[in-house]
C-alpha positions in Angstrom: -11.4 -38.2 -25.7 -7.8 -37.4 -24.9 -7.8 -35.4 -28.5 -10.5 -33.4 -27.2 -9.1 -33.0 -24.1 -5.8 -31.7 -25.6 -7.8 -29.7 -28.1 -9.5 -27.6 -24.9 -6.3 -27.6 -22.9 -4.6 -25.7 -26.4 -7.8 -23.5 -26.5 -7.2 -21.8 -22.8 -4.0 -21.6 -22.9 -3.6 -19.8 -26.3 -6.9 -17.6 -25.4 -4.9 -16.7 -22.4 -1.6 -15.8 -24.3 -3.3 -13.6 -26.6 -5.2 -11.9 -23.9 -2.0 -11.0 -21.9 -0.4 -10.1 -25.1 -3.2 -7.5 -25.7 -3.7 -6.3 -22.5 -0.1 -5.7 -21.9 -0.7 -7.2 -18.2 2.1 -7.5 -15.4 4.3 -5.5 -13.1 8.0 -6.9 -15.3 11.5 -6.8 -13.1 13.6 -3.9 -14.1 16.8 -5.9 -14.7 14.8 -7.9 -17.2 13.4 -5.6 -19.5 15.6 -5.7 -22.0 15.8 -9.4 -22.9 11.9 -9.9 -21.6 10.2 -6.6 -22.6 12.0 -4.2 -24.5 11.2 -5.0 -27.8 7.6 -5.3 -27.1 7.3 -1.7 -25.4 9.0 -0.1 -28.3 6.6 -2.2 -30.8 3.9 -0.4 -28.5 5.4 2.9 -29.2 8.2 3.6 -26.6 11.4 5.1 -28.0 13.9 4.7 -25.3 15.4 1.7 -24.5 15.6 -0.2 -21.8 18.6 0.7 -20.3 17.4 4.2 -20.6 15.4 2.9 -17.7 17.3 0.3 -15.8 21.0 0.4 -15.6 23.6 0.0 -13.0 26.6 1.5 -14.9 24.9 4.9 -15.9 22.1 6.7 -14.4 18.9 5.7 -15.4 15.1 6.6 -14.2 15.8 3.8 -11.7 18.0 6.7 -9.7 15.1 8.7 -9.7 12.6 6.2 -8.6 12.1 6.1 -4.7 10.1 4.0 -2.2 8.5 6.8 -0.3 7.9 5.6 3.5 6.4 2.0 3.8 3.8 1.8 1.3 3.7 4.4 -1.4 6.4 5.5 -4.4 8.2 8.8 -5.2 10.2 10.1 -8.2 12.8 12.9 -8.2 11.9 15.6 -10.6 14.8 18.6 -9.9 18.6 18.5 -9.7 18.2 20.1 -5.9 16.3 16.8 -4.3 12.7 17.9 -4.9 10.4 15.2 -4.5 6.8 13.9 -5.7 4.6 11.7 -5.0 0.4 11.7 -4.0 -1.3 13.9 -2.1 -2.4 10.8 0.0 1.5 9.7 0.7 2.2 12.4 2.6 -1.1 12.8 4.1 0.2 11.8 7.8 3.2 14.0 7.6 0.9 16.9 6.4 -1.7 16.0 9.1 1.2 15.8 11.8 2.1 19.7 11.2 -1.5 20.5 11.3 -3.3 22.2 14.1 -6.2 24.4 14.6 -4.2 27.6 14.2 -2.1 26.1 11.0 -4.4 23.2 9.6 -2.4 22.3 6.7 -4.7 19.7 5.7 -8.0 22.1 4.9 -5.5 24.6 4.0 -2.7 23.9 2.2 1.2 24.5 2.8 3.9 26.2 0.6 7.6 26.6 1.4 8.3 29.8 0.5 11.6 29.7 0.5 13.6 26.6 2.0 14.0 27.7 5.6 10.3 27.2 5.8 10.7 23.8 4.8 9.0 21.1 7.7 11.1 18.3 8.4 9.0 14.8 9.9 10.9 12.6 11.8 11.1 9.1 10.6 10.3 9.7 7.3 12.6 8.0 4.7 12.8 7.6 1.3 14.6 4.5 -0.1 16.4 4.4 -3.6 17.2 0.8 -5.6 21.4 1.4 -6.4 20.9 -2.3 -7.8 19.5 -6.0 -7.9 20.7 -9.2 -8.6 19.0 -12.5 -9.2 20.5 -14.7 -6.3 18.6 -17.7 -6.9 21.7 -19.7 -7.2 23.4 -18.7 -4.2 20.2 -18.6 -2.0 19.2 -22.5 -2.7 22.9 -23.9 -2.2 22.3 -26.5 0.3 18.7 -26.8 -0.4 17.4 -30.5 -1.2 13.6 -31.6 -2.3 13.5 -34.0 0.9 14.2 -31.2 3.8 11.0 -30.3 5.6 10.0 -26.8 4.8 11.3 -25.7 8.5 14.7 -26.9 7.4 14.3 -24.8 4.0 13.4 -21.8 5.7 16.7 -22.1 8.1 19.2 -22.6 5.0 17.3 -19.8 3.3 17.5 -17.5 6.1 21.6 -18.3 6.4 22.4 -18.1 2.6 20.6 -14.3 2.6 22.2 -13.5 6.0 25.5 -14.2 3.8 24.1 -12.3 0.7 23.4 -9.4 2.7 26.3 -8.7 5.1 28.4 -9.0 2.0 26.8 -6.2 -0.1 26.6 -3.9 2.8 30.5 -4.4 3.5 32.5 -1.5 3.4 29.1 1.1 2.2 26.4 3.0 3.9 23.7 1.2 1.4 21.1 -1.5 2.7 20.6 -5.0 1.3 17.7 -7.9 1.0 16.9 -10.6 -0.3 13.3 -11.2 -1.8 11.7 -14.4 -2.9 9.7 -14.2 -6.4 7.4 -17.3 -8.0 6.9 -18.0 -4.2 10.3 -19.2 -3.7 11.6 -20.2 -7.0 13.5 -17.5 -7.6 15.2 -15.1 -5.3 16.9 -11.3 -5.7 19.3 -8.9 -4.1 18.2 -5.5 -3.7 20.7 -3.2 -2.6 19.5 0.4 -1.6 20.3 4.1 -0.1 18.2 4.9 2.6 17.5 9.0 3.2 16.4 10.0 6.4 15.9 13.8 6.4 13.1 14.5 4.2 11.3 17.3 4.3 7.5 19.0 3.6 7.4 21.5 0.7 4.5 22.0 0.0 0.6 20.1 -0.5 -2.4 21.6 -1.8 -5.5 22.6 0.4 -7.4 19.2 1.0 -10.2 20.4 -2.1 -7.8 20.1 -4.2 -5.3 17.2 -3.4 -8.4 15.2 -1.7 -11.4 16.7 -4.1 -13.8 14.1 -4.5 -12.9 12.6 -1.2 -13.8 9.1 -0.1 -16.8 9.5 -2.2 -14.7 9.6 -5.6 -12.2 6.8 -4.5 -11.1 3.9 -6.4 -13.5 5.6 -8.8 -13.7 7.2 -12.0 -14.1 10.3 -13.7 -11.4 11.5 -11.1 -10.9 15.1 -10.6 -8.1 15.1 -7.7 -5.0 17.2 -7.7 -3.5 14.1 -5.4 -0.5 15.0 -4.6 2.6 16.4 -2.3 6.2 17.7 -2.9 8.9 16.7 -0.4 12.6 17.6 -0.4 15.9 15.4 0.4 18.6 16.7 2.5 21.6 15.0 2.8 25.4 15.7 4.6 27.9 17.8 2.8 29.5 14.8 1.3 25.3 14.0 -0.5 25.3 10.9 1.7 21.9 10.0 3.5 22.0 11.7 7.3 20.0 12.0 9.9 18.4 15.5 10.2 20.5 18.4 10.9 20.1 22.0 9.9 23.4 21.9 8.3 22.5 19.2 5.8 21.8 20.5 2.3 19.5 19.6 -0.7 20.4 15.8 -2.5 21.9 16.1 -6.0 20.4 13.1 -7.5 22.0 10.9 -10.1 19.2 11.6 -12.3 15.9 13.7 -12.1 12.9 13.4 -14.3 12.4 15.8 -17.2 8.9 16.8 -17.4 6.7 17.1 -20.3 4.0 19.6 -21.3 3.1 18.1 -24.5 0.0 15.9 -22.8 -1.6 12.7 -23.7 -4.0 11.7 -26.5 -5.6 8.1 -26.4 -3.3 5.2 -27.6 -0.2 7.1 -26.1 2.3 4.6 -24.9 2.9 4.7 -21.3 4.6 3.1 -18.4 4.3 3.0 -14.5 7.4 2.9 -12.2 7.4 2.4 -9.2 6.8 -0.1 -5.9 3.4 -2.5 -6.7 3.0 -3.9 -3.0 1.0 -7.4 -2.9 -0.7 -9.7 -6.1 -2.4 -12.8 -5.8 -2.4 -13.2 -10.1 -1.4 -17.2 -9.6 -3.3 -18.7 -6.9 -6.1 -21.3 -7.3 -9.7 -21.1 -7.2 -9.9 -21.9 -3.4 -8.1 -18.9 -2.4 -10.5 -16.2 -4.6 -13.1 -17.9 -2.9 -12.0 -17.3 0.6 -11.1 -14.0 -0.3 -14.1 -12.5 -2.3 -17.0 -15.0 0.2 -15.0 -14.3 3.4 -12.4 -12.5 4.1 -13.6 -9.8 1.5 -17.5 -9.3 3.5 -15.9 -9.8 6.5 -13.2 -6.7 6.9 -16.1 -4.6 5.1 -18.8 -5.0 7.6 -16.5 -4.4 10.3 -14.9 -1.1 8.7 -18.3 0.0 8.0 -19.3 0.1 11.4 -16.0 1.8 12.8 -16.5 4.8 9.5 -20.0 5.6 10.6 -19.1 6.5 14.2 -16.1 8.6 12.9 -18.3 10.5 10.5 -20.8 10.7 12.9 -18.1 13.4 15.2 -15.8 14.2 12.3 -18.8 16.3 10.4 -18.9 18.8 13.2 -16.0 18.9 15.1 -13.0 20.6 12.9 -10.2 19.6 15.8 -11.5 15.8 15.6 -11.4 15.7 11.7 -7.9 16.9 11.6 -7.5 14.2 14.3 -9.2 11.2 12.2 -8.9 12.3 9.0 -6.1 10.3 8.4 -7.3 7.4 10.3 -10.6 7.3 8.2 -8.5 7.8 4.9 -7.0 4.2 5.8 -10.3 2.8 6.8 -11.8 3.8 4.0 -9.5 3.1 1.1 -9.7 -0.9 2.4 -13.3 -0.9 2.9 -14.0 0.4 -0.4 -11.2 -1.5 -2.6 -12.7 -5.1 -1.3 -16.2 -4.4 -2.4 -14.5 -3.2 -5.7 -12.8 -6.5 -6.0 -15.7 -8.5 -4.8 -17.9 -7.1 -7.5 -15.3 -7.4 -10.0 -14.6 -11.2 -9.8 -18.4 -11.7 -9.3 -18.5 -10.1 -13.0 -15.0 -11.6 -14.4 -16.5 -14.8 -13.5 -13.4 -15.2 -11.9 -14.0 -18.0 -9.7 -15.5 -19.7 -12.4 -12.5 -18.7 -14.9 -9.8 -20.0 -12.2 -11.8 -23.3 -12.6 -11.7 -23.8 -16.0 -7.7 -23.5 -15.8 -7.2 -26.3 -13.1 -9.4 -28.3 -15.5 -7.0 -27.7 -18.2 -3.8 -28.1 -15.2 -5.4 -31.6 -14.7 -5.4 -32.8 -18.2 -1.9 -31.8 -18.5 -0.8 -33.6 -15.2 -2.8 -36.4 -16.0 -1.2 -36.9 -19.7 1.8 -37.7 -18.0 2.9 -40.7 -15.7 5.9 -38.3 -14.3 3.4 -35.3 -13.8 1.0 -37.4 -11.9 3.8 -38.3 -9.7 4.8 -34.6 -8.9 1.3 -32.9 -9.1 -1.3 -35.6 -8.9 -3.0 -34.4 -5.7 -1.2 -31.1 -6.1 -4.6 -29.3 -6.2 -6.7 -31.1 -4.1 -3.9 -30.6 -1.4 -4.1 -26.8 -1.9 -8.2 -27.0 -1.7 -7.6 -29.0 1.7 -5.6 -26.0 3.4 -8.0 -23.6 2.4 -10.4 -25.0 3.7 -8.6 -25.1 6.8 -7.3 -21.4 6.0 -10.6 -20.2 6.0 -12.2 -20.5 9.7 -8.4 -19.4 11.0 -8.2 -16.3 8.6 -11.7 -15.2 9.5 -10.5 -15.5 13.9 -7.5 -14.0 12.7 -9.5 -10.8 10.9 -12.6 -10.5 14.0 -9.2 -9.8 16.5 -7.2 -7.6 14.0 -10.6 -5.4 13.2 -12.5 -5.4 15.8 -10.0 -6.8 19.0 -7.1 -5.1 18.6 -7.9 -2.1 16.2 -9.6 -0.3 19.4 -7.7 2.5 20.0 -7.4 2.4 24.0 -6.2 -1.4 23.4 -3.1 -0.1 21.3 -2.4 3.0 23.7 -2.2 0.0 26.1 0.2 -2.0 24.1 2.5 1.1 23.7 3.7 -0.1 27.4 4.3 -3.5 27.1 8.1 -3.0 26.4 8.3 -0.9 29.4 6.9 -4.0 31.4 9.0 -6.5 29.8 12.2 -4.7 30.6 10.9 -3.9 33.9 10.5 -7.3 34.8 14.2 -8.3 33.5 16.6 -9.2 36.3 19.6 -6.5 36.7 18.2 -3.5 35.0 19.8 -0.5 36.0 17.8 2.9 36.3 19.6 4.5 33.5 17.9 1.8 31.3 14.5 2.1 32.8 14.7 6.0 31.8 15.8 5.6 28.5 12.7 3.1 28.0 9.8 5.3 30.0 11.6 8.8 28.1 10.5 6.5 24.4 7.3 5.5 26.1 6.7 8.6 26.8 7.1 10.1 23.0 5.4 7.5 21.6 2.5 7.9 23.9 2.4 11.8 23.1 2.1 10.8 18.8 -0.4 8.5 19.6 -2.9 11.0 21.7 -2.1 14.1 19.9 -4.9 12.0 17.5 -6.8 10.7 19.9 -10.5 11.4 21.1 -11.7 9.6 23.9 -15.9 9.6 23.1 -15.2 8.1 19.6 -13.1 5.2 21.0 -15.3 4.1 23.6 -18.1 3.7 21.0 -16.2 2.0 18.5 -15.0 0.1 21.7 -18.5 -1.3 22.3 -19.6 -1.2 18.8 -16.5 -3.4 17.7 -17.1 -5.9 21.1 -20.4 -6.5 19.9 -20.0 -7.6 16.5 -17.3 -9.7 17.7 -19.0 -11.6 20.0 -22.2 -12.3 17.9 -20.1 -13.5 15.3 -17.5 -15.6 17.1 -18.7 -19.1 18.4 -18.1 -19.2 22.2 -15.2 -22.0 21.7 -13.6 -19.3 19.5 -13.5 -16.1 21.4 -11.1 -14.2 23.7 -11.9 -14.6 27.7 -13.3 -11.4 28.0 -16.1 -12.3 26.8 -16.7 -14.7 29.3 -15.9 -11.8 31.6 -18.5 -9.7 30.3 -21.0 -12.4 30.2 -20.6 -13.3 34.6 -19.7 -9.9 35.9 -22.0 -7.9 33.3 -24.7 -10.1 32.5 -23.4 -9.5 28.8 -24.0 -5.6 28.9 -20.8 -4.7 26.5 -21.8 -0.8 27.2 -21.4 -1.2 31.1 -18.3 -3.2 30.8 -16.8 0.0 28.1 -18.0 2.2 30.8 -15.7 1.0 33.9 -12.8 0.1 31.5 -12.4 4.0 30.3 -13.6 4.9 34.1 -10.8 3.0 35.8 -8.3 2.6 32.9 -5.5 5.2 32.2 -5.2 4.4 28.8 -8.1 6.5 28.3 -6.3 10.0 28.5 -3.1 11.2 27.5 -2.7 12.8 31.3 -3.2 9.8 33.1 -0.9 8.2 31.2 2.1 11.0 32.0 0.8 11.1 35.5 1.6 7.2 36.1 5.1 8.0 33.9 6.4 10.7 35.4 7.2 8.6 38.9 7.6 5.4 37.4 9.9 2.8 39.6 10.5 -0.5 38.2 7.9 -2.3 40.5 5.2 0.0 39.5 4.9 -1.9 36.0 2.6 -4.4 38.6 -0.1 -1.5 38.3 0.1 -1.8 34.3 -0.4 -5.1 34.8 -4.0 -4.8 36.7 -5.1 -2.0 34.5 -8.4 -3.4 32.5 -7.2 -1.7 29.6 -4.2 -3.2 29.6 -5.9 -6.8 30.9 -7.9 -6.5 28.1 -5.1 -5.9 25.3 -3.0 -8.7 27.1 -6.4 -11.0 26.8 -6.5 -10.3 23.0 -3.0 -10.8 22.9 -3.0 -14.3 24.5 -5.7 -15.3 22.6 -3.9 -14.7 19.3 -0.9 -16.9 20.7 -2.7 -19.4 22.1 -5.7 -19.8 19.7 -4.3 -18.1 16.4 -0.5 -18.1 15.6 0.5 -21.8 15.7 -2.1 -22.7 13.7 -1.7 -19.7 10.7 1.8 -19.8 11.1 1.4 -23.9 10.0 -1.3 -23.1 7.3 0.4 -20.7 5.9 4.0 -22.4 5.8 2.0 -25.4 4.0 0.6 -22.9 1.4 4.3 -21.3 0.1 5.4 -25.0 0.1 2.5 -26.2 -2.0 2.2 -22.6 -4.0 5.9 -23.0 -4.6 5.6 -26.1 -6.2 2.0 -24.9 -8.1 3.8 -21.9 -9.7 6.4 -24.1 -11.2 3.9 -26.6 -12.6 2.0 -23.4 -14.2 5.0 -22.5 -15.8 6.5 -25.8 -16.5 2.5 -26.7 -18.5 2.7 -22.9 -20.5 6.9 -22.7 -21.4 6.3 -20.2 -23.9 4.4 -17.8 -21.8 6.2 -15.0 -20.7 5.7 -15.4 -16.2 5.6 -11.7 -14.4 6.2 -12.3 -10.9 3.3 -11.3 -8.1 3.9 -7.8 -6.9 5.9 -8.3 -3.3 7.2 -4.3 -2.8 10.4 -4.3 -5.0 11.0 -1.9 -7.8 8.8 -3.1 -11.5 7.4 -1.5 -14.7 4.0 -2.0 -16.3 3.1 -0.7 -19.3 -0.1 0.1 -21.6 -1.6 2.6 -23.7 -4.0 5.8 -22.7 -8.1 4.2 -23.6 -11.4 5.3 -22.7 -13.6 2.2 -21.4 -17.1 0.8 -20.9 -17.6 -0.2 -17.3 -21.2 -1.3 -17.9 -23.8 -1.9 -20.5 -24.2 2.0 -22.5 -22.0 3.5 -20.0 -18.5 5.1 -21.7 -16.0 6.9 -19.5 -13.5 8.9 -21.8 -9.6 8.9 -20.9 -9.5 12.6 -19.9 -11.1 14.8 -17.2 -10.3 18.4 -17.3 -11.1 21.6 -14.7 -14.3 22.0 -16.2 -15.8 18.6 -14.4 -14.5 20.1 -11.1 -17.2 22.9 -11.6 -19.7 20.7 -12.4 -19.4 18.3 -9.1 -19.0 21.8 -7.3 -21.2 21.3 -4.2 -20.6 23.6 -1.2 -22.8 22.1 1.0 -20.7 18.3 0.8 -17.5 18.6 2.3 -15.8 16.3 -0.9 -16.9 18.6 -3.6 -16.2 22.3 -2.4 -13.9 24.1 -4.6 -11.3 26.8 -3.5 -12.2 30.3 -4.8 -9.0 31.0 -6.3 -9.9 27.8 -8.4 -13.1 29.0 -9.4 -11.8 32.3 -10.3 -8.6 30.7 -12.4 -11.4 28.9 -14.3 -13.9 31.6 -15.1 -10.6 33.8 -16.7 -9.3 30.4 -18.0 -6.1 31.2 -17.0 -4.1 28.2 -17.2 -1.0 29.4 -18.6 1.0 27.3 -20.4 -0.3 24.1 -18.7 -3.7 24.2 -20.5 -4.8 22.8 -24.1 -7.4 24.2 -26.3 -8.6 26.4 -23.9 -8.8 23.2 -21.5 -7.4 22.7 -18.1 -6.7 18.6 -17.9 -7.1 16.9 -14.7 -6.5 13.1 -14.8 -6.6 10.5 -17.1 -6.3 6.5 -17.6 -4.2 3.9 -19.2 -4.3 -0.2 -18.9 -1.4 -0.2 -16.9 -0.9 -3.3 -14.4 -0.6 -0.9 -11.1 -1.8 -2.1 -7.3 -1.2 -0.5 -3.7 2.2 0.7 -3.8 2.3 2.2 -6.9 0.8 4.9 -5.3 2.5 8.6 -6.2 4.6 6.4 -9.3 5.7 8.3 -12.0 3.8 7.9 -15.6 5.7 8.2 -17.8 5.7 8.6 -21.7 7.3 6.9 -24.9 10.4 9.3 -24.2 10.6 8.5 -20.7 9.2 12.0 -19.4 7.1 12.9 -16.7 3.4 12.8 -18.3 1.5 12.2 -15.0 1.4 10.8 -11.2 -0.4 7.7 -10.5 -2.7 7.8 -7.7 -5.5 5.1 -8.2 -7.4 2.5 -10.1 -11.3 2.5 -11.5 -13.7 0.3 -8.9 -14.5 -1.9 -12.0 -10.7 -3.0 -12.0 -10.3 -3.4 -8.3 -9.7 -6.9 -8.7 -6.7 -7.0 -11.0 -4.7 -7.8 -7.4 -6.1 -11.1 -8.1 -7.1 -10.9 -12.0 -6.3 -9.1 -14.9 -9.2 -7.7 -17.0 -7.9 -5.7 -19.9 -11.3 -4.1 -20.9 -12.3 -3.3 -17.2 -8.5 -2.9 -15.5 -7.4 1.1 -15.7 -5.4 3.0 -13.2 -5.8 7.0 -12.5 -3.2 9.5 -13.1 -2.9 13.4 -12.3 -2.3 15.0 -15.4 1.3 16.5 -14.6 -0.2 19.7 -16.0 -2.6 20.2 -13.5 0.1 19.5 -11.1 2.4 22.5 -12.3 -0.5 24.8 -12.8 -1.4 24.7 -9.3 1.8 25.0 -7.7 2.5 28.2 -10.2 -0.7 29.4 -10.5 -3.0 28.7 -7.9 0.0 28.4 -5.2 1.9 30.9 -6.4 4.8 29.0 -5.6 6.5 29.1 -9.4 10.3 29.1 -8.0 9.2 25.5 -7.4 8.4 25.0 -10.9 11.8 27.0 -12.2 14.0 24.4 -10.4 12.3 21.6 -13.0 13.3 20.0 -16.2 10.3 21.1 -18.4 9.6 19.9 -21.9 7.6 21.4 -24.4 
């Protein structure tokens, strides 16, 4: 019996090697390429090297690689700072210079020359200078009997070192990240540019064509993206904006190529993959794909159909909540991806065979059963526990706090903390209400009152017939006495009486505002009702996750070293956690279901064909149309083609939005912008015959900024090869 066992622990794991090995799965570390990677990737096809891509003594791509904002990637394709990146990255900068009279969004926008160039405040880009693995220095002091509070307090001292050292004496920015959940750790050191301005984004047809409708899906026909440009002091420093700062001259810009992609091209992704869950246990796809998954959807759902409902026709509240919806809708339709892509992975079910195998291994061992004996059933206990917290948590994110007049209300609570502070002078109390005051104008210049009080009572509802009466926030017991449970009645006196509810009430209260008048915030029931959601969260919510989830990274910590300790000749990619990686594959078609193909191309001509002028996602700009019917593409086209998009197996995930594709010579072949709804769930899984992510053809990129746009002096300031 213990043969056999051995015999079927061999079988998965090997099955598993070979299937990473062909699917060429993971987001790799940058430094590591070389020793991990590089001879693999050029066996594959790639004819650089690896320090053509990664290298601190010499430019490399890495200098042209940026973290764009929070969430999305960049990469620097001219010598004078030009930036790229999606369509969908700089969607709230594009929305924010958009009005009725200039509505950029349905429009377009193209910096003619670059005094017409937009700046956006707070924008910044963020480039990697270096990393360094720090896993020495960061668990000096550590021992394996401190409580994980204890760990947490040595780890947060040793970075606090790591980091005040490498930003001695520079302008650059450091951090320390933790990889395997804490059993490895690395510096990142990085330049941070703060004045980056709008050059230009195609009318919303184009850069959004398809729409909500087309995303996470594929054939894609999206020109998704926007140019940006990085200005910098005379000395090409990062500086704040000033109109005497001047284009960056980057350490290195991108050349691009024109010479296309045919399937089985090599190609890699670089850029910033935000969050994977690749090594967690069967427990946790459970919650996530039975619970958490349903749960977010049902509630986005709800909120999406009362924005359509004005957005369709109203022109000023679209431009208002088209942005709002983008985010609402890229969740909601990325979790029912995932759902139905573990559902046919058998993923649960797949996760399960492993911990069969993990137990074999621990239990072949005396020394293993000491160390991971109940390892497992440990990690099943706390997510069980996870579970009923998570989904509280999730009903007061969505549908609690995610009501808008319940965060305009929260935009004063710093003004009532300091207010309340003992010895604050006046000159304080104006600086505070003067910041109030701007961020209370960003947040209602996208505001629109009738949509927020129905996803108000909408969002109330659902909570309360979903949470059990022990776990719910006190209003509802509020609405139950005083309002015999009427949720619409209650909305009704809150955006009455509240003055949260307009933009001019708010000002109004501001402009005389002593420091004993915060007492009036205080009794305001929309600010009552944030503060009650609020409480709850502390009272009912933040302990208790706080604990759960402290227990998971101690217990994941210890199951990611066991996984790698039971499979020492696998090569380990760390989970995706916002720092700088490369994943590579090859350009293939795919078969997403039974007799359905989907080739690795789409050109202009499938644009025509989902022409539909009567649905908003599939209208096509006239100038497009008539660029077609001449086919004139210039030299962008092929064989009397106009590509669009196209696909590779690369490992990509939020994040690696608007990264650079890049080909076996380590040009500019395309910008990647999604992933097919079949491969959804390769944040949790890797499937290589279902897992593809969706590029702009770079071609289609350059022939609408020269010849749709018009805008070819953007074009002449690029590195193109043909």
């Amino acid at each position: 019996m213990k043969n056999l066992y051995r015999i079927l622990f061999i079988s998965i794991v090997v099955a598993a090697q070979i299937q990473t090995a062909q699917a060429k799965e993971g987001m790799w570390i940058p430094m590591l390429l070389e020793q991990l990677n590089q001879k693999e990737m050029q066996d594959m096809g790639m004819r650089i090297t690896a320090k053509d891509i990664y290298d601190i003594n010499h430019s490399s791509l890495k200098d042209a690689i940026l973290l764009f904002g929070g969430g999305c990637t960049a990469e620097i394709i001219s010598d004078e700072g030009l930036v790229l990146t999606n369509h969908h990255c700089g969607y709230r900068s594009i929305q924010s210079h958009s009005t009725i009279e200039h509505d950029y969004l349905t429009d377009g926008f193209w910096a003619m020359n670059r005094n017409e160039e937009l700046p956006n405040p707070g924008l910044t880009v963020t480039r990697l200078v270096r990393m360094e693995d720090v896993t020495q220095q960061m668990l000096e002091g550590i021992t394996q009997s401190m409580s994980e509070k204890e760990r947490e307090s040595v780890l947060k001292i040793n970075g606090d070192k790591i980091k005040a050292e490498a930003e001695k004496e520079n302008h650059y920015k450091a951090y320390v990240r933790a990889f395997y959940y804490g059993n490895e750790f690395y510096l990142f050191v990085t330049e941070v540019f703060k004045d980056i301005r709008l050059v230009g984004a195609p009318p919303s047809n184009i850069g959004k064509f398809g729409g909500d409708t087309d995303n996470w899906m594929w054939p894609r026909h999206t020109g998704d993206f926007s140019l940006f440009r990085i200005y910098v002091n005379k000395d090409n420093e990062p500086a704040e904006y000033s109109k005497d700062n001047v284009p960056y001259k980057p350490l290195y810009s991108i050349p691009i190529s024109l010479k296309g992609v045919k399937e089985d091209d090599f190609t890699f992704i670089f850029g910033f993959p935000g969050r994977t869950q690749e090594y967690v246990p069967s427990y946790a796809i459970e919650m996530i794909t039975q619970m958490q998954n349903p749960t977010r959807i049902a509630l986005r759902r709800q909120k999406l159909d009362i924005y359509e409902s004005f957005m369709i026709d109203n022109p000023k509240v679209r431009i208002q909540y088209s942005a709002k919806y983008a985010s609402l809708s890229n969740g909601w339709k990325k979790w029912i991806g995932e759902d139905k892509g573990i559902r046919k992975l058998n993923g649960i079910e797949k996760k399960q065979d492993y911990e069969k195998a993990f137990r074999q291994w621990v239990d072949a061992s005396p020394e293993r059963q000491k160390e991971y004996g109940e390892l497992l059933n440990e990690l099943n206990d706390v997510y069980n526990r996870t579970t009923d917290v998570q989904k509280q948590f999730i009903y007061l994110l969505e549908a609690g706090l995610g009501i808008e007049i319940v965060k305009a209300a929260r935009q004063l609570t710093p003004l009532v903390e300091l207010s309340q502070k003992p010895g604050v002078t006046d000159e304080e109390l104006e600086k505070a209400v003067t910041k109030t005051k701007k961020n209370i104008g960003k947040f209602y210049k996208d505001y629109y009152q009738p949509i927020d009080q129905k996803v108000f009572v909408k969002m109330l509802q659902t909570y309360g017939d979903n949470a059990p009466e022990e776990n719910r926030p006190a209003v509802f017991e509020l609405i139950d006495t005083k309002y015999k449970g009427d949720i619409a009645k209650y909305a009704g006196e809150v955006f009455d009486k509240s003055m949260f509810s307009s933009e001019e009430k708010v000002n109004a209260f501001l402009a005389k505002y002593k420091k004993q008048k915060y007492k009036k915030i205080l009794k305001d029931p929309g600010y009552q009702l944030a503060n009650d959601f609020i409480t709850y969260y502390r009272n009912n919510i933040q302990t208790q996750r706080a604990q759960l989830n402290t227990e998971l990274d101690s217990l994941m910590r210890i199951y990611m070293k066991a996984q790698m300790e039971m499979e020492p000749g696998k090569r380990f990619y760390p989970d995706a956690n916002s720092t700088l990686r490369v994943a590579y594959g090859k350009v293939k078609p795919y078969y997403p279901r039974d007799a359905v193909f989907y080739e690795y191309q789409t050109t202009l001509k499938g644009i025509m064909e989902k022409e539909d002028p009567n649905v908003y996602d599939y209208v096509v700009e006239d100038k497009l149309k008539e660029l077609y019917a001449n086919k004139d593409f210039g030299k962008y086209g092929e064989d009397g083609r106009m590509p669009v998009c196209f696909i590779a197996t690369n490992h990509t995930t939020g994040g690696n939005s608007g990264s650079p594709a890049l080909n076996a010579d380590g040009e500019l072949i395309g910008v990647n912008f999604d992933r097919d709804w079949e491969g959804t769930m390769s944040d949790l899984m890797f499937d290589p015959d279902q897992c593809r992510n969706i590029m702009l053809d770079i071609r289609y990129f350059l022939f609408i900024v020269d010849k749709f746009a018009g805008a070819g002096h953007l074009v002449d300031e690029m590195n193109l090869v043909e």
